[in-house]
N, CA, C and O of each residue as an XYZ file, in Angstrom:
592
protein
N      40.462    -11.508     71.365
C      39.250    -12.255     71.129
C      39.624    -13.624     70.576
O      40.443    -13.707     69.660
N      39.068    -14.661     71.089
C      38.963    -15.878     70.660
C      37.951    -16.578     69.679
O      36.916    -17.008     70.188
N      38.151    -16.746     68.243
C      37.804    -17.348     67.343
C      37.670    -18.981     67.607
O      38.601    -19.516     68.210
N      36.527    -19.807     67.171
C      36.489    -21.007     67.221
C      37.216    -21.548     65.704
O      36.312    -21.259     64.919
N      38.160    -22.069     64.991
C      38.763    -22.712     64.115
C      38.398    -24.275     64.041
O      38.555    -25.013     65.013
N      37.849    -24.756     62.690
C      37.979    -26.247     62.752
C      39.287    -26.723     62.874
O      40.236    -25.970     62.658
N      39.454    -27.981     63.222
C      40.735    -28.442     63.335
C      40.869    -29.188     61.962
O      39.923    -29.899     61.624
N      41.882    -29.095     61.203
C      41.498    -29.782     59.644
C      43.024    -30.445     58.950
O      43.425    -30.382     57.788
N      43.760    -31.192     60.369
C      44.456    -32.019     59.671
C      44.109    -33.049     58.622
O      44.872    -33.592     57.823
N      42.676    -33.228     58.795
C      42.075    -34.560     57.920
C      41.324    -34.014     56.859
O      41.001    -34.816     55.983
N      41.020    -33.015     56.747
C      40.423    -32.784     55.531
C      40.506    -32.802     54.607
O      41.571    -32.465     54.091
N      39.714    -33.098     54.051
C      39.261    -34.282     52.625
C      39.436    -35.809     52.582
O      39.227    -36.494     51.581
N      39.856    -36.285     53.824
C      40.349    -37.239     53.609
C      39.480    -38.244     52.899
O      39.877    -39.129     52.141
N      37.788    -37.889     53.379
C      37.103    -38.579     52.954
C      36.998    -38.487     51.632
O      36.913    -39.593     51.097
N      36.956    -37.084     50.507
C      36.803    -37.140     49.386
C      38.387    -37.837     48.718
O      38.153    -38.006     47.521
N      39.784    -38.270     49.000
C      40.463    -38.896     48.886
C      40.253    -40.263     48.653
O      40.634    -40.909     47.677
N      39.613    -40.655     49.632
C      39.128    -41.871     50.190
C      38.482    -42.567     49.099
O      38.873    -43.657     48.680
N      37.131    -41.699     48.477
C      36.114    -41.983     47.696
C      36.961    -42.281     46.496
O      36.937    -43.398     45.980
N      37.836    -41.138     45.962
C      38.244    -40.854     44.727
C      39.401    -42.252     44.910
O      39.614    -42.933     43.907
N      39.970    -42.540     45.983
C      41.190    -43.234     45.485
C      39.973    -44.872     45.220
O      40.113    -45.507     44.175
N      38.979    -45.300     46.193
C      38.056    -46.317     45.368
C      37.652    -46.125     44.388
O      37.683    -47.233     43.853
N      37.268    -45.465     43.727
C      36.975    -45.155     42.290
C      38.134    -45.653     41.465
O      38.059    -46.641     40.734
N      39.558    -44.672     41.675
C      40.878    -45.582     40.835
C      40.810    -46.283     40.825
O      40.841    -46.833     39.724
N      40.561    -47.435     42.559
C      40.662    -49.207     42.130
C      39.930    -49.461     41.011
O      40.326    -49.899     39.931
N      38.313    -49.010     41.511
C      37.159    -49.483     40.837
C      37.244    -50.037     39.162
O      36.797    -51.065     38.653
N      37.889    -49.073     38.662
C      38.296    -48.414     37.355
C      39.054    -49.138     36.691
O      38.914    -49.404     35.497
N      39.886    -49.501     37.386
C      41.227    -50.116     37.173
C      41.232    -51.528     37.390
O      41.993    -52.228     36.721
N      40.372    -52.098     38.363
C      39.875    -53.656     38.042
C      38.878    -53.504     37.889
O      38.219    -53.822     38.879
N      38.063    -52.981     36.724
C      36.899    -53.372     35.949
C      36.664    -54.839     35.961
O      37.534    -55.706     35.872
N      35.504    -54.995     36.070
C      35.322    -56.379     35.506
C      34.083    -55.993     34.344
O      33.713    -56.981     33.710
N      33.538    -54.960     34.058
C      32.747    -54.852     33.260
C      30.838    -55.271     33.748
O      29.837    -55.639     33.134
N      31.164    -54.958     35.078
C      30.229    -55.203     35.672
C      29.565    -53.577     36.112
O      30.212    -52.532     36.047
N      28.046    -53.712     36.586
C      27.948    -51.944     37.589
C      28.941    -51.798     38.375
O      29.442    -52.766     38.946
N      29.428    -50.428     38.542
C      30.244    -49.870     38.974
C      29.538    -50.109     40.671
O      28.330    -50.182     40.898
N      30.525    -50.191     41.607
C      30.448    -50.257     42.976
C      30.404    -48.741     43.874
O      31.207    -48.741     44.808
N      29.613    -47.504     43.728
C      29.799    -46.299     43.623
C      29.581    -45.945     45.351
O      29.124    -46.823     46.083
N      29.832    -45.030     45.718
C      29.915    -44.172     46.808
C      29.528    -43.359     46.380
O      30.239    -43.058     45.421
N      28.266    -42.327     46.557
C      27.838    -41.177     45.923
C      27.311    -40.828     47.051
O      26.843    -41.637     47.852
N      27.354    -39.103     47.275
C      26.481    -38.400     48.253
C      27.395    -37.439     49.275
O      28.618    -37.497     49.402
N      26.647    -36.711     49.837
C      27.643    -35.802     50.680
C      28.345    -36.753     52.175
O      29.407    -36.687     52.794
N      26.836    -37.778     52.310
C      26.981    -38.254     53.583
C      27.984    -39.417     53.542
O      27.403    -40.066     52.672
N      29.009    -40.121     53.828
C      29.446    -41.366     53.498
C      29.774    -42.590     54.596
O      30.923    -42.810     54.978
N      28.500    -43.429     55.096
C      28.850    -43.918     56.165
C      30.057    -45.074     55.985
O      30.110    -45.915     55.088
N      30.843    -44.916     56.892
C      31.831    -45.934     57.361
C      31.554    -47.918     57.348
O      30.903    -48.451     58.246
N      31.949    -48.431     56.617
C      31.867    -49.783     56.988
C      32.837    -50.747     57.473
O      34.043    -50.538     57.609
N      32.116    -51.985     57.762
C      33.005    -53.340     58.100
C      32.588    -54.766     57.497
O      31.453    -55.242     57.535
N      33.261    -55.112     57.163
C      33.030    -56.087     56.682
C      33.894    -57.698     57.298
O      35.099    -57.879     57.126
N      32.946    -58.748     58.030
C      33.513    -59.629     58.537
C      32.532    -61.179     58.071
O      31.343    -61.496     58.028
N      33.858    -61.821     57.787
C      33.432    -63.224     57.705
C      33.454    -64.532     58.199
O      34.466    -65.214     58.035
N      32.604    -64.915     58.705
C      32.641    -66.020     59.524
C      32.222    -67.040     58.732
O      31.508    -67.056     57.729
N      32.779    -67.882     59.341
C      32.483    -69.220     59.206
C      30.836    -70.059     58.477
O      30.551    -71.003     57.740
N      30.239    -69.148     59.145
C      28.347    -69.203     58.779
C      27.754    -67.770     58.224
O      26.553    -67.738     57.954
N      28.399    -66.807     58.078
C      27.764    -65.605     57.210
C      29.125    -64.328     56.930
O      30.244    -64.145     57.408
N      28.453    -63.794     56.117
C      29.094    -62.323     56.196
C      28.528    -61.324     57.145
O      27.300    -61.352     57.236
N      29.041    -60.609     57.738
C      28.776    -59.499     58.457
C      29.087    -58.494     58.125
O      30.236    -58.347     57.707
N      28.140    -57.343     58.181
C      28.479    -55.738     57.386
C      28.089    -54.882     58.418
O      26.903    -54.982     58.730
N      28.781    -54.040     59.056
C      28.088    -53.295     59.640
C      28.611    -51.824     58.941
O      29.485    -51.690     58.084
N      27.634    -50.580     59.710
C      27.919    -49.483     59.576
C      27.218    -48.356     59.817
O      25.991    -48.259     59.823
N      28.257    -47.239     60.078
C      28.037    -46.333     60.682
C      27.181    -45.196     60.143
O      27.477    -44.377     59.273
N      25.811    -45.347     60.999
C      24.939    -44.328     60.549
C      23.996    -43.579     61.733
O      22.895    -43.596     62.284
N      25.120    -43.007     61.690
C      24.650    -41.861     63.189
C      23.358    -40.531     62.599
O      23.263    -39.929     61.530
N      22.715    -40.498     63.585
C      21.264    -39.745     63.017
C      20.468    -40.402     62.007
O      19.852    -39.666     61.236
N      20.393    -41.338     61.904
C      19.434    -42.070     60.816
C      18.361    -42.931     61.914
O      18.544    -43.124     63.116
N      17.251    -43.343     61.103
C      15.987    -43.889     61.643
C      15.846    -45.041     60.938
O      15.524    -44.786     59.777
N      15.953    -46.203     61.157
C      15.689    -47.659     60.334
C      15.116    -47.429     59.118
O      15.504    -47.854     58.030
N      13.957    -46.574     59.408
C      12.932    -46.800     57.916
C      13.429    -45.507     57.203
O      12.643    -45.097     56.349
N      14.844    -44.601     57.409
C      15.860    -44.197     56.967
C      16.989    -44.578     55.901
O      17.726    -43.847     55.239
N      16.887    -45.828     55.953
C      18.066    -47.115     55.454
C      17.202    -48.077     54.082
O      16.003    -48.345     54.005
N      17.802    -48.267     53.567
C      17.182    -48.969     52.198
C      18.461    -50.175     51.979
O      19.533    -49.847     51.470
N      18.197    -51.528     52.416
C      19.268    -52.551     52.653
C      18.644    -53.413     50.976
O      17.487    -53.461     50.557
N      19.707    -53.895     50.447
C      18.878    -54.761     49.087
C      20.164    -55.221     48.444
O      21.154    -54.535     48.189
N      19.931    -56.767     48.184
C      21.201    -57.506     47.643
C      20.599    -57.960     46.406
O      19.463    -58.435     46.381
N      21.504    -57.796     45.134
C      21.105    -57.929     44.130
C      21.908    -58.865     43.500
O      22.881    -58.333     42.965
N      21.856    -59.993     43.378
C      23.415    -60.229     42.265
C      24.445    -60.407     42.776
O      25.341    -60.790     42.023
N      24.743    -60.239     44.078
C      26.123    -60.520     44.767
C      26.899    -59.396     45.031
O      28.122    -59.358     45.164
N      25.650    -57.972     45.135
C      26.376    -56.900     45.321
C      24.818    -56.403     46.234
O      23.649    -56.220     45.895
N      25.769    -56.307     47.832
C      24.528    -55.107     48.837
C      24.981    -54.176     48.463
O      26.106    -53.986     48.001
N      23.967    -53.342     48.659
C      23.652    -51.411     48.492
C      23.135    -51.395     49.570
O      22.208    -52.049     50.048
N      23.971    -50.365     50.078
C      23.234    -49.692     51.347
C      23.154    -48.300     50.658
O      23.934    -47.708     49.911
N      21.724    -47.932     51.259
C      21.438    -46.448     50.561
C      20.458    -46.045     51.578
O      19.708    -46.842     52.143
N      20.499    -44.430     51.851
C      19.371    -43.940     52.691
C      19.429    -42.408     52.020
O      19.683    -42.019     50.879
N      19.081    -41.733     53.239
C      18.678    -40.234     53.160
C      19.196    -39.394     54.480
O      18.306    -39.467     55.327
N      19.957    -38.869     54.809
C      19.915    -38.414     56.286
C      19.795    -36.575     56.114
O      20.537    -35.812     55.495
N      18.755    -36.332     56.799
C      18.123    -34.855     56.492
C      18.749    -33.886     57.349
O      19.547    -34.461     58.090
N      18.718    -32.947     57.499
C      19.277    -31.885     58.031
C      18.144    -31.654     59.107
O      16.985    -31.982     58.853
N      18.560    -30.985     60.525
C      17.389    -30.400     61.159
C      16.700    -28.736     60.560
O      17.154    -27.605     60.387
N      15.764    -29.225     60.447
C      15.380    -27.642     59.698
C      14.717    -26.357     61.205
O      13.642    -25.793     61.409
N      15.735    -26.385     61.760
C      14.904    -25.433     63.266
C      15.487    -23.914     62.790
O      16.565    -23.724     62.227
N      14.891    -23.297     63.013
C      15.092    -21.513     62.649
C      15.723    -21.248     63.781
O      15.303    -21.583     64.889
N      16.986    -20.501     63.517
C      17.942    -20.302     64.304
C      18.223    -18.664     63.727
O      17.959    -18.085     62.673
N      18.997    -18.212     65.196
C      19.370    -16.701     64.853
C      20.749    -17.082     65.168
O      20.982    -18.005     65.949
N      21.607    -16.454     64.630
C      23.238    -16.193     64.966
C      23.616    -16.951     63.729
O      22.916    -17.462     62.855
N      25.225    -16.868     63.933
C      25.849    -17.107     62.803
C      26.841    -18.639     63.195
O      27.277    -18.851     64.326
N      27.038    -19.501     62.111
C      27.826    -20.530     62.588
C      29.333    -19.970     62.709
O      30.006    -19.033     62.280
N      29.428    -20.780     63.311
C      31.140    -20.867     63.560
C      31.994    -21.907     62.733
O      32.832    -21.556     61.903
N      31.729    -23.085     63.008
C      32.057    -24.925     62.811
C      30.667    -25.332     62.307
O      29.675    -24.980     62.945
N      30.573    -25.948     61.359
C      29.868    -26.547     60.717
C      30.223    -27.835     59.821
O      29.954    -27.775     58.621
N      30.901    -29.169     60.423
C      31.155    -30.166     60.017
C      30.146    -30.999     59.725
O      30.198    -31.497     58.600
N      29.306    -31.273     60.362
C      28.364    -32.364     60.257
C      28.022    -32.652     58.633
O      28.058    -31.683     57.874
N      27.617    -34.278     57.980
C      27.379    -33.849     57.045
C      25.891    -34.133     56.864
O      25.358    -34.524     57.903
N      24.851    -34.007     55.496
C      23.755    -34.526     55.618
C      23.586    -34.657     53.670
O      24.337    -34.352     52.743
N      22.448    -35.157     53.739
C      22.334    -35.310     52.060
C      21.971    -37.590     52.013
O      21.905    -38.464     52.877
N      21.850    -37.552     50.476
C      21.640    -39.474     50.312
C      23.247    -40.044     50.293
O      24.338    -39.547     50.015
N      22.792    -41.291     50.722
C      23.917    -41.900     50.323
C      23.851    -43.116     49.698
O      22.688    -43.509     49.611
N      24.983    -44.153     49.046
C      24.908    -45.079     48.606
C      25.498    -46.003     48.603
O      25.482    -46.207     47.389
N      26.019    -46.746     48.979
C      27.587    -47.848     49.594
C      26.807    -49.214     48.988
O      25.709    -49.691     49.273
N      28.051    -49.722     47.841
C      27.666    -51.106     47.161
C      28.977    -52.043     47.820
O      29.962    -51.523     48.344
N      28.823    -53.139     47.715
C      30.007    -53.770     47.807
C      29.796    -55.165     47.490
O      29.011    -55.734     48.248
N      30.373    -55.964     46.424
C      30.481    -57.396     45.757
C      30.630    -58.358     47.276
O      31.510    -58.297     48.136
N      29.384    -59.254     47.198
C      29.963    -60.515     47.738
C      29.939    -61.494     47.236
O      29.711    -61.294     46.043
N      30.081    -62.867     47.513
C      29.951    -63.973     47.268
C      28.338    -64.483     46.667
O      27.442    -64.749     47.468
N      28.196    -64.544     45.608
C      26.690    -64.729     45.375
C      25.844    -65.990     46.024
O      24.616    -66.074     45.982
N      26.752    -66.980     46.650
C      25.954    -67.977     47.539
C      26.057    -67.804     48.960
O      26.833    -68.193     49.833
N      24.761    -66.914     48.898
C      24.185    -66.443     50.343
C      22.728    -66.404     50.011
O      22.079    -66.156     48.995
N      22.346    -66.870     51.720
C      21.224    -67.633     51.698
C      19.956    -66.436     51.451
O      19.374    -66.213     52.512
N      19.689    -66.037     50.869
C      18.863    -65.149     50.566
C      17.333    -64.899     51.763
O      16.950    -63.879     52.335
N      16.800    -66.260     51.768
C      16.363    -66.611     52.863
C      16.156    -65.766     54.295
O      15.308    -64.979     54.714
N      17.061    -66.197     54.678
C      17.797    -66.019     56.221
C      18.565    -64.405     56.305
O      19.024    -64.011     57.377
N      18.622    -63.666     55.207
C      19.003    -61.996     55.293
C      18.722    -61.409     56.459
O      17.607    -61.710     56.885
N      19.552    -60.426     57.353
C      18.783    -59.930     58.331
C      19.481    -58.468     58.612
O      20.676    -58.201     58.482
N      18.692    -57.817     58.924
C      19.719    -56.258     58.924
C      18.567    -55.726     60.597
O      17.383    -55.904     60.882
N      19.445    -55.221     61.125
C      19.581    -54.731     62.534
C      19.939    -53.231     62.710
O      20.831    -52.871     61.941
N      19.457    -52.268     63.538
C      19.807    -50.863     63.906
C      19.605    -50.452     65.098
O      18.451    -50.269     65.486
N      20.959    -50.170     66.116
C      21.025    -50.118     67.203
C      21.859    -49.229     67.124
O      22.580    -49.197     66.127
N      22.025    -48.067     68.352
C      23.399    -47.273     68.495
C      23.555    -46.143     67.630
O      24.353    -45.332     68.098
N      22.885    -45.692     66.122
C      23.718    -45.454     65.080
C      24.599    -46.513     64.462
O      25.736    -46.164     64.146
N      24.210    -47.810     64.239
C      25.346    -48.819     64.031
C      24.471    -49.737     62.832
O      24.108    -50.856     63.195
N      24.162    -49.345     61.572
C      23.560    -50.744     60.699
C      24.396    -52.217     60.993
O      25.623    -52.304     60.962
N      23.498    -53.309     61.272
C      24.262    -54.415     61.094
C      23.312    -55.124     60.039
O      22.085    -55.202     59.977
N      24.665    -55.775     58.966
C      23.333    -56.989     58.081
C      24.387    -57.881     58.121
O      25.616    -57.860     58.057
N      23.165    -58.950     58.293
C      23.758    -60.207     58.542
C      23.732    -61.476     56.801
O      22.703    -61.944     56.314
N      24.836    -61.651     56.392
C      24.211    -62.407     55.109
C      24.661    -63.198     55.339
O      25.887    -63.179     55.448
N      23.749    -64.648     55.599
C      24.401    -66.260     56.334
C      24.914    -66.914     54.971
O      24.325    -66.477     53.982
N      25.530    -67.519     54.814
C      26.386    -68.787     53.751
C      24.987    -69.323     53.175
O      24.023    -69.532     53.912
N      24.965    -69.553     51.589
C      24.230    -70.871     51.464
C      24.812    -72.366     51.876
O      26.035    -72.425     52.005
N      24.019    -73.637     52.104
C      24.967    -74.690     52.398
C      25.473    -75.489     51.421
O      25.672    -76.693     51.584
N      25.766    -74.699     50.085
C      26.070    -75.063     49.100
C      27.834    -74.382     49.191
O      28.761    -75.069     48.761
N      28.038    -73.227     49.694
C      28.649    -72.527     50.185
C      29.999    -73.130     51.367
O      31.123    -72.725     51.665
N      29.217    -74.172     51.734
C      30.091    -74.979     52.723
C      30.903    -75.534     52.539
O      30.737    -76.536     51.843
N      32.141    -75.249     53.004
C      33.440    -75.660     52.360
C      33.741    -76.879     52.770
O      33.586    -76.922     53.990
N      34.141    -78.019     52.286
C      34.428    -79.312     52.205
C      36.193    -79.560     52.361
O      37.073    -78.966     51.738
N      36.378    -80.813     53.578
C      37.898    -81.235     53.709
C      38.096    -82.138     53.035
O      37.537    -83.203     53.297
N      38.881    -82.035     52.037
C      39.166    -83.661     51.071
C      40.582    -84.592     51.832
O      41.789    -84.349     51.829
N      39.922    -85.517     52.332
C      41.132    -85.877     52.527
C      42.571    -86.805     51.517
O      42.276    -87.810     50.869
N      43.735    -86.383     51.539
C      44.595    -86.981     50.948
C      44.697    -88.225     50.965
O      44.473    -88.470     52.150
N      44.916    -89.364     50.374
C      45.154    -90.794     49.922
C      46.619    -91.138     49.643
O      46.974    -90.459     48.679
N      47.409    -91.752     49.996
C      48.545    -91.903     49.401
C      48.542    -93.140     48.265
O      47.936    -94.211     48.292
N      49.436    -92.590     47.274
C      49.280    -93.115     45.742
C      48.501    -94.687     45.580
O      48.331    -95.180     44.465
């Protein structure tokens, strides 16, 4: 008879993951709120910077926009939602049961001159995107050199 087995070279990696940000966290205090990851669920991010904004995206497969709670405070986004379990009455017994479900919470420090304004967050795919554009205060300046 053939048993279904998870495959579990990676396991925990994520609670690793969490715990080894926390060490940083900890360890460069600045004496500010803590930047926390809390929850069973923990979506994946990215973080990219261009020239005219920051870009954040991330991975939130089974979620519904009005699922997602986007809010920049201070120079730190929180992404936070809820992702629920299907509640359908089922007979039999599991086998594999990876999926996860439960709240979550993902902070991360940026640059506090962003245009508050112009914020924009997007949900396509399972994929959050927020867009946080530069203030133009933010705009970096070429000085040019003079000789003596």
């Amino acid at each position: 008879m053939t048993y279904l087995i998870p495959y579990s070279q990676f396991r925990g990696l994520n609670r690793l993951r969490r715990e080894m940000d926390d060490l940083w966290g900890r360890f460069f205090d600045t004496g500010e709120a803590p930047l926390a990851t809390t929850g069973d669920f923990v979506p994946s991010i990215n973080v990219k910077e261009t020239e005219k904004a920051f870009e954040v995206t991330a991975e939130v497969p089974g979620l519904k926009p009005e699922d997602i709670k986007v809010e920049f405070h201070e120079g730190v986004l929180t992404l936070s939602g809820q992702k629920s379990e299907e509640s359908e009455k089922e007979e039999g017994s599991w086998h594999v049961m990876e999926r996860r479900f439960g709240g979550f919470s993902r902070s991360l420090r940026l640059p506090r001159d962003i245009n508050l304004d112009k914020l924009e967050a997007t949900h396509k795919d399972g994929v959050l995107k927020v867009v946080l554009p530069k203030s133009a205060q933010s705009a970096g300046k070429t000085i040019e050199v003079k000789a003596g």
